[in-house]
TORKOL-4160 file (C-alpha; in steps of 0.2 Angstrom, whole numbers, padded with zeros to 4 digits, m for minus):
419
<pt num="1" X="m0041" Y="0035" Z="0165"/>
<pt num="2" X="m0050" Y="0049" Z="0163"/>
<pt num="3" X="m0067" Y="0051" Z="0154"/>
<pt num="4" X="m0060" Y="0063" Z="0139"/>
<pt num="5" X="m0046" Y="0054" Z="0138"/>
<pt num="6" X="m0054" Y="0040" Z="0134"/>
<pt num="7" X="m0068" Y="0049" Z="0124"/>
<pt num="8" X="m0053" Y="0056" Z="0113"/>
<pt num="9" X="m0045" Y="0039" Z="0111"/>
<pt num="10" X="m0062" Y="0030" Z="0106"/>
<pt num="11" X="m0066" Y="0046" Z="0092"/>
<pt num="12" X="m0047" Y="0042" Z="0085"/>
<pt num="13" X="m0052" Y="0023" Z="0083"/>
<pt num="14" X="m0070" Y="0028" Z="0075"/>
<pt num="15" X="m0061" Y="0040" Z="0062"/>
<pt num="16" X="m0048" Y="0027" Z="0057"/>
<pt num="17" X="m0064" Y="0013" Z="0054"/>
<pt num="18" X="m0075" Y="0028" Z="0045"/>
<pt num="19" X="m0059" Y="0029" Z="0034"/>
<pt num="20" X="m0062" Y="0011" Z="0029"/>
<pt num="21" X="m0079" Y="0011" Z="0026"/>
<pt num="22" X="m0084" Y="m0001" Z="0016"/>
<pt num="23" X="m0099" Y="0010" Z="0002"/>
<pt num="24" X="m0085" Y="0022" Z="0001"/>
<pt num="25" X="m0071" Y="0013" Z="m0003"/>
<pt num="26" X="m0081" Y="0003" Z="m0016"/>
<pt num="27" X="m0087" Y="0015" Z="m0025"/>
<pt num="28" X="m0070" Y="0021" Z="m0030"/>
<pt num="29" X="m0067" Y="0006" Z="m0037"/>
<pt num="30" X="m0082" Y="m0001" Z="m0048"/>
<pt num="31" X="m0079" Y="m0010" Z="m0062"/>
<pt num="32" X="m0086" Y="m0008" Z="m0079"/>
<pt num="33" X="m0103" Y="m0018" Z="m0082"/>
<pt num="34" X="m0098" Y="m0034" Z="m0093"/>
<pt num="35" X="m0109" Y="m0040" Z="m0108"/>
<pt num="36" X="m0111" Y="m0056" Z="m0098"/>
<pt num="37" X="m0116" Y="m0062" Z="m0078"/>
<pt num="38" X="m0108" Y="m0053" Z="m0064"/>
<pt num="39" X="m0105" Y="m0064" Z="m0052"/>
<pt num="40" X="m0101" Y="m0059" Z="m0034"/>
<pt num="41" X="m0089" Y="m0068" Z="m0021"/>
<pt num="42" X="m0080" Y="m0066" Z="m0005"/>
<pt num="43" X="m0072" Y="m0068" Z="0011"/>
<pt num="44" X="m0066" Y="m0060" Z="0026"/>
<pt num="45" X="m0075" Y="m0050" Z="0043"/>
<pt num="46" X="m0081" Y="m0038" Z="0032"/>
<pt num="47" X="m0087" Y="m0049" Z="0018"/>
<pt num="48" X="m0106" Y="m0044" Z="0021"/>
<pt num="49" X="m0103" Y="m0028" Z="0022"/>
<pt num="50" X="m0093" Y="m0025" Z="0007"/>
<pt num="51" X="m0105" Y="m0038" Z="m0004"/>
<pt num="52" X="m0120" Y="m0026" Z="0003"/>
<pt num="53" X="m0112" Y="m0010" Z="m0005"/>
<pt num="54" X="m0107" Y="m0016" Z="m0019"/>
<pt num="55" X="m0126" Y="m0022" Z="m0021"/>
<pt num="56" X="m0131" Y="m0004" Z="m0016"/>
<pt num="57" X="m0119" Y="0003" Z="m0028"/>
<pt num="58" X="m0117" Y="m0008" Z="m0042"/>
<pt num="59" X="m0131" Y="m0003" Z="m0060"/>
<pt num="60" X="m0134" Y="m0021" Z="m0067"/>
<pt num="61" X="m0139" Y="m0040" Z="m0061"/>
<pt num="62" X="m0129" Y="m0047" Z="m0049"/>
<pt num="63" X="m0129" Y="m0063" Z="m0041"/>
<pt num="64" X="m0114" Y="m0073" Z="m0029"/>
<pt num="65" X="m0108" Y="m0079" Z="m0011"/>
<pt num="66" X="m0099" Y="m0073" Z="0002"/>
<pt num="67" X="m0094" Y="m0079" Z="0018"/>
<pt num="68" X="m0090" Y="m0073" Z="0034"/>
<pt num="69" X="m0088" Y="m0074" Z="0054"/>
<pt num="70" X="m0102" Y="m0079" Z="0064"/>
<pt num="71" X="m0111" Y="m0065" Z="0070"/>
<pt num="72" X="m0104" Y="m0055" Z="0057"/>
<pt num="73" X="m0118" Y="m0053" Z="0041"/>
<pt num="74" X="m0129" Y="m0042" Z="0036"/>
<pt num="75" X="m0144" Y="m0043" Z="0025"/>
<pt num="76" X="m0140" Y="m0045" Z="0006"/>
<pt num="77" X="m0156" Y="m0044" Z="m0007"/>
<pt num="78" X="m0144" Y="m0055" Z="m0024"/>
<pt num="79" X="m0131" Y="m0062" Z="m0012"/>
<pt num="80" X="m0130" Y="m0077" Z="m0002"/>
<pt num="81" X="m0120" Y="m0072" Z="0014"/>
<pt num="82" X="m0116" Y="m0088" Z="0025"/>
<pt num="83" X="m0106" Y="m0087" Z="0041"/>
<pt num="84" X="m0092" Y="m0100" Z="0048"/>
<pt num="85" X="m0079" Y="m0101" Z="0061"/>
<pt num="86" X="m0065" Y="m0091" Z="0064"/>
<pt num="87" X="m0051" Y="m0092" Z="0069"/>
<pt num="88" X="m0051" Y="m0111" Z="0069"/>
<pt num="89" X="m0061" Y="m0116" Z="0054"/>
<pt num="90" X="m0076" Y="m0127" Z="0056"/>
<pt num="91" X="m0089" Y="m0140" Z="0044"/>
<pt num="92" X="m0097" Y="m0123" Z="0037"/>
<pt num="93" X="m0082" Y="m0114" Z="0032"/>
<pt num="94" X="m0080" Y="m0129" Z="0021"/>
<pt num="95" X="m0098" Y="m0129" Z="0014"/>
<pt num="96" X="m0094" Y="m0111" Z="0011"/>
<pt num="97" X="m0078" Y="m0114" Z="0001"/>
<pt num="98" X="m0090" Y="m0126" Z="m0012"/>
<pt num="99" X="m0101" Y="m0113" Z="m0011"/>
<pt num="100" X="m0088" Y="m0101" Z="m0018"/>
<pt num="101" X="m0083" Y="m0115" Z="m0031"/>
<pt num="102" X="m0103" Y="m0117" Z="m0036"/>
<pt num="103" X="m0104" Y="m0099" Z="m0039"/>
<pt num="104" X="m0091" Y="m0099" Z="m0053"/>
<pt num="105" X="m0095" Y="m0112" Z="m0061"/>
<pt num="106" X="m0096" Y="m0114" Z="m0081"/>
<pt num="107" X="m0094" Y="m0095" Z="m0081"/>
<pt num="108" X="m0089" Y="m0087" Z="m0100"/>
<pt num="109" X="m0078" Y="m0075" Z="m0105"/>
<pt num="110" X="m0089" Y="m0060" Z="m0105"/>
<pt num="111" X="m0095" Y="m0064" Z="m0087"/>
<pt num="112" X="m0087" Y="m0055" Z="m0073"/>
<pt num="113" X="m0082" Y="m0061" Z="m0056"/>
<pt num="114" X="m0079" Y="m0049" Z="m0040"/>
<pt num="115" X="m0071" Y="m0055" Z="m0029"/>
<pt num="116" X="m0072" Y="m0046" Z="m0013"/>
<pt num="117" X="m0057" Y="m0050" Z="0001"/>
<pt num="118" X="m0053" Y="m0045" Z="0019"/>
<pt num="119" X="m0044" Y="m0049" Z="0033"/>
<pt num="120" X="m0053" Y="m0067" Z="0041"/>
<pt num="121" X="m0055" Y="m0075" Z="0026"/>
<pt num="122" X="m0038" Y="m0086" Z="0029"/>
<pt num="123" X="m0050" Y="m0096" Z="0042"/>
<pt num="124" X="m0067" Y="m0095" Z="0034"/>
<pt num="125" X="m0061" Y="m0102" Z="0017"/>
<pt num="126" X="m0055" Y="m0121" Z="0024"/>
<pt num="127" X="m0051" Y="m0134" Z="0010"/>
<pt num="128" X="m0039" Y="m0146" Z="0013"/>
<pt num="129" X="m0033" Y="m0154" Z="m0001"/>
<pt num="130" X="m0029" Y="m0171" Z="m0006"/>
<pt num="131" X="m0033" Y="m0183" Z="0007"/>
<pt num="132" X="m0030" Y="m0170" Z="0022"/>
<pt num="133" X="m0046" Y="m0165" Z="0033"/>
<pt num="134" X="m0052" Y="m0153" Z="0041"/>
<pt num="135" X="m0047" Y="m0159" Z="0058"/>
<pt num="136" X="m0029" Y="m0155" Z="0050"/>
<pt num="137" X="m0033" Y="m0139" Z="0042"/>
<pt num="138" X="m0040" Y="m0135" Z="0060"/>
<pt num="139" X="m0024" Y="m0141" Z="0067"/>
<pt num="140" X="m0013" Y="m0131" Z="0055"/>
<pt num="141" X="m0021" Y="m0115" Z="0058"/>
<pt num="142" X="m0020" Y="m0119" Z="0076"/>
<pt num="143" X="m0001" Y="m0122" Z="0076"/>
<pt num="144" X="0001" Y="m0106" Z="0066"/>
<pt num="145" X="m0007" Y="m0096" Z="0076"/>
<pt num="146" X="0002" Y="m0102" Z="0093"/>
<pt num="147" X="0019" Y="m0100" Z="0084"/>
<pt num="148" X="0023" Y="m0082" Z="0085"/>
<pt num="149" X="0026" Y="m0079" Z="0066"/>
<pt num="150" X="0021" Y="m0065" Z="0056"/>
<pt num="151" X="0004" Y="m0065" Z="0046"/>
<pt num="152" X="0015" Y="m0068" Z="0032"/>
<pt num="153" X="0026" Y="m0081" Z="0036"/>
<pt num="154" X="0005" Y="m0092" Z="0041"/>
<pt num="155" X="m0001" Y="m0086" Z="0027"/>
<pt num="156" X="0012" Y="m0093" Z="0015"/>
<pt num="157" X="0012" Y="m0111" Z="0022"/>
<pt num="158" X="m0008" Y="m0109" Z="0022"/>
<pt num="159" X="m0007" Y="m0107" Z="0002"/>
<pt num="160" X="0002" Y="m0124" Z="0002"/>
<pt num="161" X="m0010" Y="m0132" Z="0011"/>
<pt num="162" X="m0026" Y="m0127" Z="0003"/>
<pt num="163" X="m0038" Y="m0131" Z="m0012"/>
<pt num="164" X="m0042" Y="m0114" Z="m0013"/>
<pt num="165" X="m0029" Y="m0101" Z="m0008"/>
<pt num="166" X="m0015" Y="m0093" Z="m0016"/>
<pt num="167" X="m0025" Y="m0090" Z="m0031"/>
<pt num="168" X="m0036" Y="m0107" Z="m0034"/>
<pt num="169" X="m0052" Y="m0098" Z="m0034"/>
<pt num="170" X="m0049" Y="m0082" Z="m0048"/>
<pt num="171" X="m0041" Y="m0102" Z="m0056"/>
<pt num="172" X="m0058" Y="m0108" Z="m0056"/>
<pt num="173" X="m0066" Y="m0091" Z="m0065"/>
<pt num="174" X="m0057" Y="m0095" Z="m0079"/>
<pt num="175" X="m0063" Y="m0089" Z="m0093"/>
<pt num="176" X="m0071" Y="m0074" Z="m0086"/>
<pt num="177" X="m0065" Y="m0057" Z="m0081"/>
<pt num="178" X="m0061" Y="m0056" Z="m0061"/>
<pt num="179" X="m0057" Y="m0040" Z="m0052"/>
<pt num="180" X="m0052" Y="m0042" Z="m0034"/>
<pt num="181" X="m0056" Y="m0027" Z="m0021"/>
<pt num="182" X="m0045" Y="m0029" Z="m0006"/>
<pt num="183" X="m0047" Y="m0023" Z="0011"/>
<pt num="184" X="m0029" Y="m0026" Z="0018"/>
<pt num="185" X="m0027" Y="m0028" Z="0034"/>
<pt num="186" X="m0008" Y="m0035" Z="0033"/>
<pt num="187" X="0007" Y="m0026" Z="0034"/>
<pt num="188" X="0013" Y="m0017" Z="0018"/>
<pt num="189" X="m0004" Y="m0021" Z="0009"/>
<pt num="190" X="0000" Y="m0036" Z="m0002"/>
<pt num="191" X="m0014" Y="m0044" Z="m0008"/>
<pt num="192" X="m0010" Y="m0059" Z="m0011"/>
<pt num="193" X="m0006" Y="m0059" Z="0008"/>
<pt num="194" X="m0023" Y="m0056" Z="0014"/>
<pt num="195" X="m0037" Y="m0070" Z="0017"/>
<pt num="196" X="m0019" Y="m0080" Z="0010"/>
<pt num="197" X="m0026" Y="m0073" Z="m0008"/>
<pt num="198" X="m0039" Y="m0085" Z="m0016"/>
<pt num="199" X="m0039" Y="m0073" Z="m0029"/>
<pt num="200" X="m0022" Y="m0067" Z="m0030"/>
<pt num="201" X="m0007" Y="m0080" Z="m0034"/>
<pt num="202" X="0008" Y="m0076" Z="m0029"/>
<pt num="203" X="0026" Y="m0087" Z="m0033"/>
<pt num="204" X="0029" Y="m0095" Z="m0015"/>
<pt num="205" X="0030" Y="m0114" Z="m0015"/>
<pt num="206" X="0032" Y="m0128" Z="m0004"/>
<pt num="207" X="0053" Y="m0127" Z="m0002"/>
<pt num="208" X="0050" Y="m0109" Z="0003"/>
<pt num="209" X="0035" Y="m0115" Z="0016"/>
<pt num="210" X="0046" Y="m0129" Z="0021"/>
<pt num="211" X="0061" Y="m0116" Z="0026"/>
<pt num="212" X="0048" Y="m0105" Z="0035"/>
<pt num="213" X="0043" Y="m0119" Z="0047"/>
<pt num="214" X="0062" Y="m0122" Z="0050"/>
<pt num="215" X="0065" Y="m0105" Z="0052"/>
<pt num="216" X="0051" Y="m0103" Z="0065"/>
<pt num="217" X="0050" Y="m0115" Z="0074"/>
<pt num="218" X="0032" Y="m0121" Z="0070"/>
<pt num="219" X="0026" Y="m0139" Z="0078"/>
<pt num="220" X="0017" Y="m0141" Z="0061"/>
<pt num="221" X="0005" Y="m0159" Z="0064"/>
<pt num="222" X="0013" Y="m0174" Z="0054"/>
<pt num="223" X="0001" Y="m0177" Z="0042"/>
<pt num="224" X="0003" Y="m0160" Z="0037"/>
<pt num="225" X="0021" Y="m0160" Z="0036"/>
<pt num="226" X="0020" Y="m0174" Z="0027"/>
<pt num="227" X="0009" Y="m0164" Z="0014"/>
<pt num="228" X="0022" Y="m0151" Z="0013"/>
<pt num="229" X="0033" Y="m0163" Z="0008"/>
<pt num="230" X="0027" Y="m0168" Z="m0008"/>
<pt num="231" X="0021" Y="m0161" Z="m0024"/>
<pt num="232" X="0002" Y="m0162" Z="m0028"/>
<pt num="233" X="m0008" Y="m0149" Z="m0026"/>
<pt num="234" X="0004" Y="m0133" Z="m0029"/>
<pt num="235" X="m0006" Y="m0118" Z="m0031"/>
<pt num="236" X="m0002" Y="m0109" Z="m0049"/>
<pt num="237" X="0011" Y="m0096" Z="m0055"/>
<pt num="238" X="0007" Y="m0078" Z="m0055"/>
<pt num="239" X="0011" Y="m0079" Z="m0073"/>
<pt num="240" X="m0002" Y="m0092" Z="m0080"/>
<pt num="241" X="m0013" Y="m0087" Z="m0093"/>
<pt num="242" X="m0029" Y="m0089" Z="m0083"/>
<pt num="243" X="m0024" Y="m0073" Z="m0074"/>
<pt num="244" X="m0020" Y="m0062" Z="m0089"/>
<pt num="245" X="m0033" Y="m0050" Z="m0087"/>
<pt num="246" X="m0037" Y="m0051" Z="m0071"/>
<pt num="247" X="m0035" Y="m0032" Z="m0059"/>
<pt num="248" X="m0031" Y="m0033" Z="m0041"/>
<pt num="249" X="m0035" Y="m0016" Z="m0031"/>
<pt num="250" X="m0032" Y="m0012" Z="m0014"/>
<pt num="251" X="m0047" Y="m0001" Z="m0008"/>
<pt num="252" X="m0044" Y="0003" Z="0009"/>
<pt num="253" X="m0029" Y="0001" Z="0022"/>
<pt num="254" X="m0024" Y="0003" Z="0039"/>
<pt num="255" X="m0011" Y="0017" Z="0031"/>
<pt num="256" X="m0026" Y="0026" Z="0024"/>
<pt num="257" X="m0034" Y="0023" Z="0044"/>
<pt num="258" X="m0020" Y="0031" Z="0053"/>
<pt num="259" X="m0018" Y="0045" Z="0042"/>
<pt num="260" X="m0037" Y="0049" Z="0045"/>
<pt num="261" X="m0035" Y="0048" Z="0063"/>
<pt num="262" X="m0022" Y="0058" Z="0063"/>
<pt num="263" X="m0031" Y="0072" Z="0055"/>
<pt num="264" X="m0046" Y="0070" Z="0068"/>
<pt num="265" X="m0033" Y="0072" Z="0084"/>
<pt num="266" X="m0027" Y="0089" Z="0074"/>
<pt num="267" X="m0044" Y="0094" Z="0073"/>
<pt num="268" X="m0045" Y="0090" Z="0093"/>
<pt num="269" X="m0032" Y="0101" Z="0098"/>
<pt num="270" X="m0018" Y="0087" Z="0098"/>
<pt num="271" X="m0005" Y="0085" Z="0088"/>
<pt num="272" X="0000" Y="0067" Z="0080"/>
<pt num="273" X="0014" Y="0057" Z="0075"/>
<pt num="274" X="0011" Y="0042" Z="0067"/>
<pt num="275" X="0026" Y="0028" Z="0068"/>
<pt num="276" X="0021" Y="0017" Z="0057"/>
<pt num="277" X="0007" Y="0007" Z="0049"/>
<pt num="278" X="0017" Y="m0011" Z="0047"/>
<pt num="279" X="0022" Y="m0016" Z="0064"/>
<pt num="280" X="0026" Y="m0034" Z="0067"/>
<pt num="281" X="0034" Y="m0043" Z="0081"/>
<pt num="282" X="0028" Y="m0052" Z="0098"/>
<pt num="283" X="0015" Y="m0040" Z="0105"/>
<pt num="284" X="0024" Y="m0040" Z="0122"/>
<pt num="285" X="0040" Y="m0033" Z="0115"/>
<pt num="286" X="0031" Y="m0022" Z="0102"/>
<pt num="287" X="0024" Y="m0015" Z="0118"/>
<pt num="288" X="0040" Y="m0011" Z="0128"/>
<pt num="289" X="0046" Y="m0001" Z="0113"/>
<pt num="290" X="0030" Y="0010" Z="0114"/>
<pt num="291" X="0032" Y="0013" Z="0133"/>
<pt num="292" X="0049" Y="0016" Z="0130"/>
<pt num="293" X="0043" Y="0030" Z="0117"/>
<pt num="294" X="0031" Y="0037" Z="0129"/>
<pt num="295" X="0041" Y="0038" Z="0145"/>
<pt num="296" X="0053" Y="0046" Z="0134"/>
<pt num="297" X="0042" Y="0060" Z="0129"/>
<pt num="298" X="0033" Y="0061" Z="0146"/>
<pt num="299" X="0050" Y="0065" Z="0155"/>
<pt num="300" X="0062" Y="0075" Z="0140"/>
<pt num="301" X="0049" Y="0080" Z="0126"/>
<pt num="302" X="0057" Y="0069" Z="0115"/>
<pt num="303" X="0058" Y="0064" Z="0099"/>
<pt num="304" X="0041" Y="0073" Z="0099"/>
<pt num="305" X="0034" Y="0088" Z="0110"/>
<pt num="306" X="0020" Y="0087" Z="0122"/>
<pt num="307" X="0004" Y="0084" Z="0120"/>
<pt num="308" X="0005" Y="0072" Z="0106"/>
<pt num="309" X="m0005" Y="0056" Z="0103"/>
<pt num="310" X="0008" Y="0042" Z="0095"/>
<pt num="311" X="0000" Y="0032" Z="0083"/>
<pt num="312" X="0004" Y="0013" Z="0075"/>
<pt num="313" X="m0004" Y="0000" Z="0065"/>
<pt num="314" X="0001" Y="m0017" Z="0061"/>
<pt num="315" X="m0001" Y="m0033" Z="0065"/>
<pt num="316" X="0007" Y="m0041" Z="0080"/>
<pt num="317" X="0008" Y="m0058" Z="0085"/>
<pt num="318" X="0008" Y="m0069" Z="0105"/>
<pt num="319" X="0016" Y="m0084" Z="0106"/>
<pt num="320" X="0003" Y="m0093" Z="0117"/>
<pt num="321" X="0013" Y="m0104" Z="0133"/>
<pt num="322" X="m0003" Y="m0100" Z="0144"/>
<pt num="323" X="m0021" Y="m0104" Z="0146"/>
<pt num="324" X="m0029" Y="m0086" Z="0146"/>
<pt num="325" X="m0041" Y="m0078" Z="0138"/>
<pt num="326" X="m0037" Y="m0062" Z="0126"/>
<pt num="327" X="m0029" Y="m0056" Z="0109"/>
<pt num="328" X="m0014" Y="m0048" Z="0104"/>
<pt num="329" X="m0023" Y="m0030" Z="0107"/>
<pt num="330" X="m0025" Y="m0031" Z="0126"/>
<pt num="331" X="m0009" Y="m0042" Z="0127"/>
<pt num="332" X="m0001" Y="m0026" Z="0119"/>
<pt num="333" X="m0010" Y="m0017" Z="0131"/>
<pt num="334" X="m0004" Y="m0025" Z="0149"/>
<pt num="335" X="0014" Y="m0025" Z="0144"/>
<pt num="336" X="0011" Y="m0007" Z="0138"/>
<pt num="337" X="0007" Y="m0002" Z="0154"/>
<pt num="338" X="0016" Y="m0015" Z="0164"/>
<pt num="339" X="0034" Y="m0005" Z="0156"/>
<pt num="340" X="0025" Y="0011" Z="0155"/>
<pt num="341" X="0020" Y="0009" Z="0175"/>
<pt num="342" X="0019" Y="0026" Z="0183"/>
<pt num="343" X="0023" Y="0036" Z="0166"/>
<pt num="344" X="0008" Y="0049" Z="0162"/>
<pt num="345" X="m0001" Y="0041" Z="0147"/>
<pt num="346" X="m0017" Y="0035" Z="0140"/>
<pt num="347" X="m0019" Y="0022" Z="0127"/>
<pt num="348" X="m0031" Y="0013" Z="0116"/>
<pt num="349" X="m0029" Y="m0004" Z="0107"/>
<pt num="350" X="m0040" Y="m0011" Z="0098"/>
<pt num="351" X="m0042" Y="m0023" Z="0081"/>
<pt num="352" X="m0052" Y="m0012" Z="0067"/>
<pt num="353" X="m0065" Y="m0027" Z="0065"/>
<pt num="354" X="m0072" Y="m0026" Z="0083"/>
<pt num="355" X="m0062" Y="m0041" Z="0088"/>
<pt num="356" X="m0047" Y="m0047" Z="0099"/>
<pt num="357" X="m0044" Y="m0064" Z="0098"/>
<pt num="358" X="m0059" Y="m0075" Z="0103"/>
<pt num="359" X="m0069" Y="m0065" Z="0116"/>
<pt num="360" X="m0081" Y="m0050" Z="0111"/>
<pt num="361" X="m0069" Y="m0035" Z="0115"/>
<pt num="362" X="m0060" Y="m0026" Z="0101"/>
<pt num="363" X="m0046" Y="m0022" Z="0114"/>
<pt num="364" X="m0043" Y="m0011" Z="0130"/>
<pt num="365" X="m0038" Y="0004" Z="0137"/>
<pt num="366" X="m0024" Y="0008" Z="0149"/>
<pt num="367" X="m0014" Y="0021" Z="0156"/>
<pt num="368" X="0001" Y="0025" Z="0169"/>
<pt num="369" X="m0011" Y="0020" Z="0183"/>
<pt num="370" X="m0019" Y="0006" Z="0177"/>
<pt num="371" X="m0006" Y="m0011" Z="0185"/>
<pt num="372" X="m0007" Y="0000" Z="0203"/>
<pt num="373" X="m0025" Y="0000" Z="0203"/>
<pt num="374" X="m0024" Y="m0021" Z="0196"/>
<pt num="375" X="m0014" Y="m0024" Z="0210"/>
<pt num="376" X="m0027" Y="m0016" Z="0222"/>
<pt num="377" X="m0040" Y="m0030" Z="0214"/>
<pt num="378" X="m0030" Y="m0043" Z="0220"/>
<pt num="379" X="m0023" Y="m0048" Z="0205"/>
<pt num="380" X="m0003" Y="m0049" Z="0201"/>
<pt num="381" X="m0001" Y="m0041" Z="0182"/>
<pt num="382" X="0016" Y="m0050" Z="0177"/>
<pt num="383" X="0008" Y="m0066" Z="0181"/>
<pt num="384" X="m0009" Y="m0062" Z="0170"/>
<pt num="385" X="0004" Y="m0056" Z="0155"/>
<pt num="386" X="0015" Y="m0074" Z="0157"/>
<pt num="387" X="0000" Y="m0083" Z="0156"/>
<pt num="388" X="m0007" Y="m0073" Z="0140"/>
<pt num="389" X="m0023" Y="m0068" Z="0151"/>
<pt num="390" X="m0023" Y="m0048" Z="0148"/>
<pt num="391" X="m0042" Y="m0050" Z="0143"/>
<pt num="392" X="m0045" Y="m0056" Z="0165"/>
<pt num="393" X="m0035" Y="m0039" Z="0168"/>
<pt num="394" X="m0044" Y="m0027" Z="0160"/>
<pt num="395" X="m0059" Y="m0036" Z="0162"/>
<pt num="396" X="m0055" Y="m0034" Z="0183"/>
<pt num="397" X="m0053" Y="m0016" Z="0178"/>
<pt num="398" X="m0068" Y="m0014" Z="0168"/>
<pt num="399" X="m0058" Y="m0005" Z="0153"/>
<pt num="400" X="m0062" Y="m0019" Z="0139"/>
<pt num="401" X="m0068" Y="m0010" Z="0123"/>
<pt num="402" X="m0083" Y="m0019" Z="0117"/>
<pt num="403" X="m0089" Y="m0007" Z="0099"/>
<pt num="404" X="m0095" Y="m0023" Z="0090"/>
<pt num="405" X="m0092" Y="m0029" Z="0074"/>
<pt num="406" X="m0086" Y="m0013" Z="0062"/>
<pt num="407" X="m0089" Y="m0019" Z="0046"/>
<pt num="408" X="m0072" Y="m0017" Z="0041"/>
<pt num="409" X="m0054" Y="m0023" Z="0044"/>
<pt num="410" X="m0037" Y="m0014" Z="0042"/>
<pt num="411" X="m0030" Y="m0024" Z="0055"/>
<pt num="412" X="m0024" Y="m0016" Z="0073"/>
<pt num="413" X="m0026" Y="0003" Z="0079"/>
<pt num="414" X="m0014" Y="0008" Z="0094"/>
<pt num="415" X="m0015" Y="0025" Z="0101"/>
<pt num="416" X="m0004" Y="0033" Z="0116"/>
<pt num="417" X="m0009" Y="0050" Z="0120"/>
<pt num="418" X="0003" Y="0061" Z="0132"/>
<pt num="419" X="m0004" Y="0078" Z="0138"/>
């Protein structure tokens, strides 16, 4: 690829996180200073960094708990950040979930909670209810994520199986005032889908959860299915009195991202389109679509005029049959450029948090040359893609992006420019 191709690419991807940053989101969004406590707690990637604004920002005491992603906090002066494991959760994701608990504890009704949520906090927040452990909660999340489905359709059988999603924590804040600032990294921005809202109820229940495993396909464990089965436990109704005064706001979101970047490529001299900013599907096929896209504006000019960078967002999911190492980013990528073979493109991507599935990249770049020049290492691309082991390609082509952790989260960035 070459180097201002990818420099363009890597400044489109730093717009769209800057558009997301976490000060200037919050500070849009402060609440009014209660008579009481205010009390701070969150979850999600960019948990640290969003509690750290709101410190910076906020005119009064404060005090709370946040939790996120190992490797992912930054220094708070009045709240207690702790880190745990994602994506499969681990012993101090649980401790964190008391923490939160703790925090709220014998609160009044002129304290004020804030609860501050982003995309992660599904993983970092494990409570497994009833007599169900965290080796089934691990095992739950693990099945989800192997399955395929949508963010939504995991996130609505994680509410069923959980002591603190779907609402239970803003539950526990009861009496007090809680206002919830979202960072949404799911498609269409519902809050009560990200971090499978433990402050935001919504009305799904264990029939509908049920008919989603069926519908999907998911090899849910037995004890888990047999939790699903019964009653205890269900999360509460949007309508219960506990949540009357609560406010939910969404203050940042990958619409919000690609509308900035968008902006920043017309600054550059290149016009952009973006498709759209809720994009769901198996990454694989998500990606023939775009190389279909491409090749048709490459050859014809069509439906959009060169030069043109396309952009996307979304979330996109790989249904894992090998034993390879990547995300859904650089799996994007390698079919990308796989169905895009010899077509003249250059692409970026990239999740908004810094990271693609379990390794330290964010994602990859890749254009109309890059499977000739895999080849030429030795390697067979349709074989890497079938064994879900895009991270090995681009890693043998020394095109991984590695920007760190960003702070932020509005889930995926995807950009295909064409001269």
């Amino acid at each position: 690829m070459k180097p201002e191709d990818k420099d363009f690419l890597t400044e489109l991807f730093r717009a769209a996180v800057e558009a997301a940053d976490p000060e200037k989101a919050v500070r849009a969004h402060l609440p009014a200073r209660p008579k009481g406590r205010t009390v701070v707690i969150g979850a999600g990637k960019g948990a640290a960094q969003l509690a750290a604004a709101f410190e910076r920002l906020w005119d009064g005491p404060l005090e709370g708990v946040v939790v996120t992603r190992y490797g992912y906090a930054t220094p708070c002066r009045h709240i207690c950040v702790l880190e745990a494991a994602h994506p499969v959760p681990d012993a101090a994701g649980i401790a964190a979930s008391q923490a939160l608990f703790d925090a709220v504890k014998g609160l009044g009704k002129d304290d004020l909670v804030v609860a501050l949520i982003c995309g992660g906090g599904s993983a970092l927040l494990p409570a497994p209810p009833g007599d169900l452990t965290l080796e089934d909660e691990a095992a739950l999340n693990g099945a989800l994520l192997a399955s395929g489905a949508p963010i939504s359709v995991m996130n609505a059988i994680r509410k069923q199986v959980s002591a603190i999603k779907g609402g239970r924590l803003a539950a526990a804040c009861h009496p007090a005032k809680v206002v919830t600032l979202v960072v949404s990294d799911v498609p269409g921005d519902d809050p009560a889908q990200v971090a499978s809202g433990p402050t935001v109820p919504d009305a799904s229940d264990r029939e509908q959860a049920r008919a989603l495993v069926k519908t999907w396909g998911i090899k849910l464990p037995e004890r888990i299915e047999a939790w699903l089965v019964g009653r205890e436990g269900e999360p509460p109704s949007p309508d219960d009195p506990v949540f009357a005064d609560h406010e939910v706001h969404v203050i940042a979101s990958a619409c919000l991202s690609l509308e900035t970047a968008a902006q920043r490529a017309e600054t550059l001299g290149v016009p952009a389109v973006i498709l759209s900013d809720s994009i769901e599907g198996e990454a694989r096929d998500v990606a023939r679509v775009h190389a279909a896209i491409a090749r048709e504006v490459a050859s014809r000019g069509r439906p959009f005029p060169r030069p043109v960078v396309i952009l996307s967002g979304g979330e996109t999911t790989v249904t894992i049959k090998g034993r390879g190492k990547g995300g859904r980013n650089t799996e994007f990528l390698l079919a990308l450029a796989l169905a895009g073979e010899d077509v003249s493109f250059a692409a970026l991507a990239a999740d908004t948090d810094g990271i693609d599935g379990s390794k330290d990249n964010a994602g990859a770049f890749a254009d109309g040359a890059s499977m000739k020049r895999l080849r030429a290492s030795g390697a067979d691309p349709a074989a890497l893609l079938a064994g879900n082991d895009a991270w090995t390609a681009f890693h043998r082509l020394d095109d991984l992006f590695v920007p760190g952790p960003t702070g932020t989260n509005v889930n995926d960035f995807r950009a295909i420019l064409i001269r």
